[in-house]
C-alpha positions in Angstrom: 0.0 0.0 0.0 1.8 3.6 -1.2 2.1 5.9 1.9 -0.4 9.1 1.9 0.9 12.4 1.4 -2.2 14.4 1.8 -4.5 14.9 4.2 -7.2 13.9 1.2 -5.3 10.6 0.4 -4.5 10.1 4.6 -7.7 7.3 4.8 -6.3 4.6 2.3 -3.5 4.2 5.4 -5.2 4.0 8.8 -5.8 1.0 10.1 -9.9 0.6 11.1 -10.0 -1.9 13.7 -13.1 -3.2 15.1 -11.5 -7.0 15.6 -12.0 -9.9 17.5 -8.7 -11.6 19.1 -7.9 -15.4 19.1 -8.2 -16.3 22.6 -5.2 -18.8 22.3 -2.2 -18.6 23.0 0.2 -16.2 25.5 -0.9 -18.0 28.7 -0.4 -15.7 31.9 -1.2 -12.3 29.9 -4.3 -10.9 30.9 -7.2 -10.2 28.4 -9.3 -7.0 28.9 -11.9 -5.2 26.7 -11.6 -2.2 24.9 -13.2 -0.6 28.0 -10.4 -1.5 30.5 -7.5 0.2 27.7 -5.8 3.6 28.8 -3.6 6.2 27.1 0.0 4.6 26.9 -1.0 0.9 27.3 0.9 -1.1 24.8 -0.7 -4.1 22.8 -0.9 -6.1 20.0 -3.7 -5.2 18.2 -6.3 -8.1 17.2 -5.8 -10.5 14.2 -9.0 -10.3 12.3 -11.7 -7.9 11.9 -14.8 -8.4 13.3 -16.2 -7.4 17.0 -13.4 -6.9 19.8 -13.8 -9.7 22.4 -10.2 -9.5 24.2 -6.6 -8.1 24.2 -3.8 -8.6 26.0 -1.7 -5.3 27.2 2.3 -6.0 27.4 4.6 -3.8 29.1 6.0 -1.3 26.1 9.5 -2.5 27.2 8.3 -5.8 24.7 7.6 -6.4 21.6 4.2 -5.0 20.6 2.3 -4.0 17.6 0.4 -1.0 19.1 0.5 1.5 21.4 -2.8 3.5 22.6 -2.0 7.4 22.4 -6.0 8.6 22.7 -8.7 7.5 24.8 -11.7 9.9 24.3 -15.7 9.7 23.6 -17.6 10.8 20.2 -19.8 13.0 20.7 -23.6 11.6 21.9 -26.2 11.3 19.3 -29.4 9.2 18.7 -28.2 6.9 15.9 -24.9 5.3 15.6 -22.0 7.4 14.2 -21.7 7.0 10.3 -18.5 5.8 8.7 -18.1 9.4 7.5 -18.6 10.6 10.8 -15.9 8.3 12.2 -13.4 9.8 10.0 -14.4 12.8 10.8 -13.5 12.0 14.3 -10.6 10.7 13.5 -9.8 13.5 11.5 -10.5 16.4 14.0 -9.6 14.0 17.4 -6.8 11.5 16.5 -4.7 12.6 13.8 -3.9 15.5 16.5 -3.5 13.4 19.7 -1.0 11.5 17.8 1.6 14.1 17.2 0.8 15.7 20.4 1.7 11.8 22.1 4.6 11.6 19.8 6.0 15.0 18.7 5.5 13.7 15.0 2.8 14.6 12.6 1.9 11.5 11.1 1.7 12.8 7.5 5.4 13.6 7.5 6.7 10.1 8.6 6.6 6.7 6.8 6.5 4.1 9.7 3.4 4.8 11.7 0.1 4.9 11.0 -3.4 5.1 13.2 -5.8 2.7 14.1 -9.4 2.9 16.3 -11.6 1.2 18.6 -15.0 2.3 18.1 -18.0 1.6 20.6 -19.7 -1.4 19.9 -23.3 -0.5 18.4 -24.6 -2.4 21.9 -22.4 0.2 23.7 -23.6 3.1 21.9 -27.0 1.6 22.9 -26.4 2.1 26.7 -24.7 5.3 26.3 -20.9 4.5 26.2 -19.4 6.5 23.8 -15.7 5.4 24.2 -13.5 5.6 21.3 -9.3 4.5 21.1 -7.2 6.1 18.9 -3.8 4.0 18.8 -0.6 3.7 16.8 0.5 0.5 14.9 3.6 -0.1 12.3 2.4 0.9 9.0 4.1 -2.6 7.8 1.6 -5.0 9.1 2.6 -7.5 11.1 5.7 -5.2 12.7 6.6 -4.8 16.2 8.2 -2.1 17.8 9.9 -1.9 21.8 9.5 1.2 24.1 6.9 3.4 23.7 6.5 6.2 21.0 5.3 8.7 23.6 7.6 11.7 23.7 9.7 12.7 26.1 
């Protein structure tokens, strides 16, 4: 996939991720739910899309595939948020929070890229608006050490 070098181009390279995770495999790590996630926890992000059941946080000092740079909530409304409107988010809210976490604007480098965590349509139901805005290798399958926070 060529890298974006436009805002106009910048969706062909984020990484949507509403994914389900293998429950296999990594005994002794603990699972949570998108809902348990905070800014600077360090992941690997799910295998295959579908709905998020489970990941397992890893110390940043580790190999991981993700790192979590924006925990926030999308703005209430009667009907579930449109794709269009997720970009938008993502857009206005993430894109930002990134180079503010990192001290890199994301359009200017080749190696990152973004990835979300939307609400479930069953949390949007009861009201929980949560959204996570994280950063993953923009070669899949890559893992990084240490966080990408800055200093």
């Amino acid at each position: 996939m060529p890298r974006a070098t436009s805002r106009a181009a910048w969706p062909r390279r984020l990484v949507v991720l509403a994914a389900a995770v293998a429950t296999a495999g990594l005994a002794g790590c603990q699972t949570v739910g998108p809902a348990a996630l905070e800014v600077g926890d360090c992941l690997d992000p799910p295998a295959f899309v579908g709905d998020i059941a489970e990941l397992r946080p890893k110390p940043c000092s580790e190999p991981h595939g993700a790192e979590v740079f924006l925990v926030d909530a999308l703005p209430p409304g009667s009907a579930y948020p449109s794709a269009n409107e997720l970009r938008a988010f993502i857009t206005d809210r993430c894109i930002p929070a990134y180079e503010t976490y990192t001290g890199v604007d994301l359009m200017t480098q080749d190696d990152m890229d973004v990835g979300w965590l939307p609400p479930t349509e069953e949390d949007w139901a009861a009201g929980r608006r949560r959204i996570i805005c994280y950063a993953v290798p923009y070669e899949q399958g890559r893992q990084t050490t240490g966080s990408i926070r800055r200093p």
